[in-house]
C-alpha positions in Angstrom: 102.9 88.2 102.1 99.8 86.9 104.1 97.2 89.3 105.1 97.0 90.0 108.8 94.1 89.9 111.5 92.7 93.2 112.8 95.1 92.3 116.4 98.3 91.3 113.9 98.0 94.9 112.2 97.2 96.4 115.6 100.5 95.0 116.8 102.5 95.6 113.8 101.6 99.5 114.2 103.0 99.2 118.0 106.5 97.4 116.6 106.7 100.1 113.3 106.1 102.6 115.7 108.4 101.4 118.9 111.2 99.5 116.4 111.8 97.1 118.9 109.7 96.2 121.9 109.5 93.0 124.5 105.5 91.1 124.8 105.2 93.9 127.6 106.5 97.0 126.1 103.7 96.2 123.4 101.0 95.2 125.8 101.5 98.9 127.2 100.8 100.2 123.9 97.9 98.3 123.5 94.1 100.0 123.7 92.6 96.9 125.2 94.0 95.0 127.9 95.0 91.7 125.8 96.2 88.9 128.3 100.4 88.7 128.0 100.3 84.7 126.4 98.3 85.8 123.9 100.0 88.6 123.1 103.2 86.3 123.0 101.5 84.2 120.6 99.9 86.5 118.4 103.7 88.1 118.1 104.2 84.4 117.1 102.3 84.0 114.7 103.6 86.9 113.0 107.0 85.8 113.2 106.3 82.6 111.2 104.5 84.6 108.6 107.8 86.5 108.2 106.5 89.9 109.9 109.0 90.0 112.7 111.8 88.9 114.3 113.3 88.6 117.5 116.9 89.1 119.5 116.7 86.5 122.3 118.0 87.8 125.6 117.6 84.2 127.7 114.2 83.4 127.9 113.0 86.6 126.7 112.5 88.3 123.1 113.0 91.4 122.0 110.6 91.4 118.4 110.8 93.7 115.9 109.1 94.6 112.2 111.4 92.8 109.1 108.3 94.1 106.9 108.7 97.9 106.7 105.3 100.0 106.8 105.1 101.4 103.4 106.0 98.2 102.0 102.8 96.7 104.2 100.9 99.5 103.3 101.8 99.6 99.5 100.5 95.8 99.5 97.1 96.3 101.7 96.5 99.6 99.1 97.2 97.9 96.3 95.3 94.6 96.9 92.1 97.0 98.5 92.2 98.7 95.0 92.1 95.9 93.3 89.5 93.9 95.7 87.1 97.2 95.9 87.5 99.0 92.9 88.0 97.0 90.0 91.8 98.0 90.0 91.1 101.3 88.9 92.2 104.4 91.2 90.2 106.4 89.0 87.3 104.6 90.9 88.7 104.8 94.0 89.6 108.6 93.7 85.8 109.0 92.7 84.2 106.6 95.3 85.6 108.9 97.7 84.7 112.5 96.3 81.2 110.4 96.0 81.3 110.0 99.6 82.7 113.2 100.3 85.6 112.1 101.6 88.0 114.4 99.7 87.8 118.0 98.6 87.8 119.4 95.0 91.2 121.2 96.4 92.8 118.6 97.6 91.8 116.6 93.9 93.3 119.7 92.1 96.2 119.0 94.8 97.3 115.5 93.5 96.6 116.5 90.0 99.4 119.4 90.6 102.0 116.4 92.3 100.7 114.4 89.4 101.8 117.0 86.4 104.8 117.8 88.4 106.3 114.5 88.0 105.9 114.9 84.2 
């Protein structure tokens, strides 16, 4: 699986969240006001990397996500672990109490779901 651009991912959230959209149903979706052809081609482009699909309804296509979020997610999670933090999630898990980014309840949270699946 290739890694997508910032505009890919921003797309892919529209199709995971929409299931199935046409270029304009997605260009509605959109935060910035990307011009309709490069929409089209960005959608493209993630076609050929095996991302979507499309129904064909004459000259029009109807895309939509083959690559499920979690299974996008579980990749981008597991290669930013590996990338960042020496594949360690005790590092991660630290960087981020580091940086406050996480509470010392919500740590004692996942080490409760953690034990309970003992």
């Amino acid at each position: 699986m290739q890694k997508l651009t910032n505009k890919e991912e921003e797309i892919m959230h529209v199709l995971w969240k929409l299931e199935k959209a046409f270029v304009k149903e997605v260009m509605a979706e959109m935060a910035d006001d990307a011009h309709y052809n490069t929409l089209s081609t960005i959608i493209r482009n993630l076609e050929e990397k095996g991302f979507v699909s499309h129904h064909a309804f004459g000259n029009t296509h109807q895309y939509f996500p083959v690559v499920s979020k979690e299974d996008y997610r579980k990749r981008f999670m597991n290669t930013a672990i590996d990338t960042y933090f020496n594949s360690s999630y005790k590092n991660m898990v630290s960087h981020f109490a580091k940086e406050e980014k996480i509470s010392a309840a919500e740590l004692r949270e996942i080490l409760a779901m953690i034990e309970s699946k003992k």
